[in-house]
N, C-alpha and C positions, 0 to 999 in steps of 0.2 A: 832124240831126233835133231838131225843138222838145219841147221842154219844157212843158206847160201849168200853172201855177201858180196855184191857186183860193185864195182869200185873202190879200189883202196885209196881214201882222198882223205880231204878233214874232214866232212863232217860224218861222215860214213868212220871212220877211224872212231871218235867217241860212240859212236852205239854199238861197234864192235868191243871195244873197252866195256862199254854196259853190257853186252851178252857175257862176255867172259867171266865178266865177276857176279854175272846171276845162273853161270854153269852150265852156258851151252854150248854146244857144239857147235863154230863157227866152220866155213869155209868158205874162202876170199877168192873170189872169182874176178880176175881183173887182167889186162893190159900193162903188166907189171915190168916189163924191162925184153927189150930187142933181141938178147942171149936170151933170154929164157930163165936164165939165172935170179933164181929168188934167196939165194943162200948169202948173195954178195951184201956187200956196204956200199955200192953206189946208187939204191935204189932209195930217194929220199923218201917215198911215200910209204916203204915198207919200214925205214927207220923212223919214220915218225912215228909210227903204229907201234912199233916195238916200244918206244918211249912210252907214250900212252898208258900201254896195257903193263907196264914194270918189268922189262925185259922179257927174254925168252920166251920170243913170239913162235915159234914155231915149233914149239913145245904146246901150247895152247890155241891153235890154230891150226886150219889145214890151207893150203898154197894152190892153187892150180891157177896155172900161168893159160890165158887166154883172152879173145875178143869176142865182145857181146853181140857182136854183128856174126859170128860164127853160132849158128842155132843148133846143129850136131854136137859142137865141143862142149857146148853149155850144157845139152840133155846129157850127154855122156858125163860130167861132173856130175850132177843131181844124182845120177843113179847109183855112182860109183859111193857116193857118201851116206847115201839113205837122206837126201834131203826132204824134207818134209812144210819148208817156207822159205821166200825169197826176202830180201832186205835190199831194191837196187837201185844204186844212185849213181851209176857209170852213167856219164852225161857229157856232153861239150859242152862248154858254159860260153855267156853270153855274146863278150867281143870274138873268142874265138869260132863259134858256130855263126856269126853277121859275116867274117872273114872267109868261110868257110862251108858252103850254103850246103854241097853236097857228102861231107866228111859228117857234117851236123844230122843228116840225114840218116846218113847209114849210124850214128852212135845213139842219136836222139830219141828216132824214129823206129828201126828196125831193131837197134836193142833190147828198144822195151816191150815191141813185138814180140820177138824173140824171147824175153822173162814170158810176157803174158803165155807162147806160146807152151813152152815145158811147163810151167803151173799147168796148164788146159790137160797136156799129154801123160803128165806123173801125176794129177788128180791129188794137186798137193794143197795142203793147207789154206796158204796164206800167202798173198806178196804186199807188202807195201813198198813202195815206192814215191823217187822225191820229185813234185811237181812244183808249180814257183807260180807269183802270183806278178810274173811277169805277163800271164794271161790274159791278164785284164790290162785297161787303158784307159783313155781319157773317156770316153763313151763308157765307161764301165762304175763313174762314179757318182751314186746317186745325190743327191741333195745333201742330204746329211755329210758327205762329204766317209763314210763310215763304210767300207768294201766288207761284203760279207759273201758266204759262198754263193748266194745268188745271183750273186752281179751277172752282168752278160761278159763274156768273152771281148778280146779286143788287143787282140798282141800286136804292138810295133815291128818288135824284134821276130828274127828267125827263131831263136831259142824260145821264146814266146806261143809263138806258133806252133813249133815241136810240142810242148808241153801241150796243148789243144788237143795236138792229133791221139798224142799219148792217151788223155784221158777218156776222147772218144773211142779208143782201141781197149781200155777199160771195160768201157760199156760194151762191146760188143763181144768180148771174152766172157766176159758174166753173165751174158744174156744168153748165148749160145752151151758155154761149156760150166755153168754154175760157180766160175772160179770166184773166191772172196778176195778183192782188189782192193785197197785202200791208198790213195795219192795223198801226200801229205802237201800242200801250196806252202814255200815255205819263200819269207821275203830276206831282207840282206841280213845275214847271219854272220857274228861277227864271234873271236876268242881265241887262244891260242893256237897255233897253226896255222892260221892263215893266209901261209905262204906258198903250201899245197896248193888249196882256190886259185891262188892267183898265176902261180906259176902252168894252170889249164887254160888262161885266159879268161877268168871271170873276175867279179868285184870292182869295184869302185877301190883304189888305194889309199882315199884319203882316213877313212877311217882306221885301217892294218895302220897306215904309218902315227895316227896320232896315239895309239895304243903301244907301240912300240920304238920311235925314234924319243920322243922324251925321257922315255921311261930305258931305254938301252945303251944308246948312243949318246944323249944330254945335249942333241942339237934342237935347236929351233926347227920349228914346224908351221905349216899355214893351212888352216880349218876352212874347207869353203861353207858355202850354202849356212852361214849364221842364224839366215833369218827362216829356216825351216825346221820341221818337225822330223823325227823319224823312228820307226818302230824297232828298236834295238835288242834282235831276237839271238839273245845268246847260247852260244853251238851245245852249251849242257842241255840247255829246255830242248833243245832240236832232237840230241836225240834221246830224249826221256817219251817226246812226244812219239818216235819211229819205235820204241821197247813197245811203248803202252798200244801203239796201233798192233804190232807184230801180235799180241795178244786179244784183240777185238776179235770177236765173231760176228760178222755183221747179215743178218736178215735182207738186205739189201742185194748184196752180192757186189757193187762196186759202188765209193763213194767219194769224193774229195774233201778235203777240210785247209784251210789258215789253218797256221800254226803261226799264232802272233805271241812279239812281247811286251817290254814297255815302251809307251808312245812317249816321248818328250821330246823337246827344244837341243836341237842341237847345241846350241849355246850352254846348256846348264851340263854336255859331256863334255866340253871343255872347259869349265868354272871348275868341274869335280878333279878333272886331272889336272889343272894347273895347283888347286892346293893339295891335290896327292905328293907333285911336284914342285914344290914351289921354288926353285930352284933354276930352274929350265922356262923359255922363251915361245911360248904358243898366240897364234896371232888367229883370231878369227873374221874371215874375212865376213864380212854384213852385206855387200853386195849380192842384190837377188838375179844371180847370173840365170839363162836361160842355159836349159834344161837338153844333152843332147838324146837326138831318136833313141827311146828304148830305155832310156836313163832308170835305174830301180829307182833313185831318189824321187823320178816323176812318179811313185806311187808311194810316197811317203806320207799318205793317210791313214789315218786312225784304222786295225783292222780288226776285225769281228772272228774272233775264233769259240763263240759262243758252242756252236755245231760240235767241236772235237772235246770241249768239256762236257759237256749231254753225253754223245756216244762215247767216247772212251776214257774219259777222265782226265785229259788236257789241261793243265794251265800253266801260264808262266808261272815260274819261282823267283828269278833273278830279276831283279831290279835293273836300272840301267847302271847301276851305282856298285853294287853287287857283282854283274858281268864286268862291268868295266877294271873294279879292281884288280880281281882273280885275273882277266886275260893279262892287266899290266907286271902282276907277277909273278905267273906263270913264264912270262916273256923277260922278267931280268932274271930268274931262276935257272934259267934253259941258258942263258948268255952267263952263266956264273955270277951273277951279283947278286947282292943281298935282297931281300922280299924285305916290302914295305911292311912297318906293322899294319894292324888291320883295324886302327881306332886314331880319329883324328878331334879335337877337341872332344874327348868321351865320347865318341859316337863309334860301335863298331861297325863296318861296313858289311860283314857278312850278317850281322840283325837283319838284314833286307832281305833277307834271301827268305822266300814265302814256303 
């Protein structure tokens, strides 16, 4: 039974990498290049994926070139494969859908319409789908200071807001046509590839660049926000967590969950790569600069993904220590340089990985 996969991005890329090597039948449903042409080398999101999964991706995959705001082209795929569950993370992200109020709409909003819709019409299995805890907001944080799926709603941003409507369109596909929906809230995710994200216009760059200019290039880097915390949810746990929802049965019929990692101090992910590197010039800035509309780092509270361990078996594995490594050597590996060892005064750094 196929698999249908809507966006060929990063973090959709590793969980397609996970289905492949647990033997499914994937098929990549995406907005993949202007010709049509999915066979070429100018399409960097389909070469990333090729890298990922150890070449000869289309040998291992199936292709159909399309838009998720096309709800005919989409059911015509499902049927033509024998789909039988969705996996979809075609999305506008953040700066780009604030930029972009009604492109964000038709990608955001009626795409994921459009998923819930064929799930309802082919009476298929299962969709999960990637929602963000851009949802919430400053009215969303109770005392404890600690976001858990109950918070109330409270989006800044336009992509914020999409994600709402999304999950109320959720509800009302499960309510009426039984569909089993599962939104995964997932906050800044960070690991190799990250250049995909940002090249849609999402993320924050400070992070991609201190994971990768020290560690590539060997120039000097500037770390803001010192004096903060932040939940460092790394893109393997992301999609371990979209495998293991892909396989819940839920009695509910639609639900959302965090998908959180590990919480720490900014300052101790730049303590760990300065003596990964200790060679290279990293400056953290300690200024508690204010925070712009919509900012993820303004939800860089501790978060509660209690919910998705209960139901499906969720939890992080990677440390911040752990992620951080892997991403930093995945990324001089990719740039042809040598990979750090993986032990630094006897300490191995992959030990961390839960």
């Amino acid at each position: 039974m196929a698999v249908l996969v809507t966006g060929v991005g990063y973090v959709g890329g590793y969980a397609v990498r996970d289905l492949v090597a647990a033997g499914k039948r994937v098929v990549l449903f995406g907005y993949l290049g202007g010709n049509g042409d999915v066979a070429g080398t100018d399409l960097p999101e389909l070469d990333y994926l090729d890298y990922l999964v150890g070449g000869d991706l289309r040998e291992k995959v199936d292709v159909v070139v399309g838009d998720v705001s096309d709800l005919d082209a989409m059911t015509r795929a499902a049927e033509r494969f024998g789909v039988r569950s969705v996996m979809h993370f075609a999305t506008l992200l953040s700066s780009a859908a604030q930029s972009n109020p009604l492109l964000a709409a038709h990608v955001n909003v009626i795409g994921t319409a459009n998923v819930f819709e064929v799930a309802a019409r082919l009476a298929l299995e299962k969709v999960v789908w990637a929602s963000s805890t851009t949802i919430f907001g400053p009215r969303s944080v109770p005392e404890s200071g600690v976001l858990t799926d109950d918070c109330v709603y409270d989006p800044e941003w336009i992509y914020g807001a999409s994600k709402v409507m999304s999950e109320k369109l959720a509800v009302a596909y499960s309510d009426k046509h039984g569909t089993d929906i599962t939104g995964l809230r997932l906050s800044r995710v960070y690991g190799f590839g990250e250049y995909i994200k940002m090249s849609r216009g999402g993320g924050s760059s400070w992070l991609a660049n201190l994971l990768y200019t020290p560690a590539v290039d060997g120039g000097p880097t500037t770390v803001p926000f010192g004096r903060r915390n932040l939940d460092f949810l790394y893109v393997e746990d992301v999609a371990d967590a979209f495998v293991k929802a892909l396989n819940f049965r839920s009695d509910k019929g639609s639900g959302n969950y965090i998908i959180s990692g590990d919480y720490r101090p900014i300052s101790e992910a730049v303590d760990f790569v300065s003596r990964l590197l200790p060679d290279t010039q990293i400056t953290l800035d300690m200024e508690d600069l204010v925070l712009p509309l919509g900012s993820g780092l303004a939800f860089s509270h501790h978060l509660d993904s209690s919910r998705a361990a209960t139901d499906f078996g969720y939890r992080s594995r990677y440390t911040m220590e752990a992620g951080v490594y892997r991403t930093i050597n995945r990324n001089r590996v990719f740039a042809g340089l040598p990979s750090i060892p993986d032990r630094l005064h006897g300490q191995s750094f992959l030990d961390n990985v839960r």
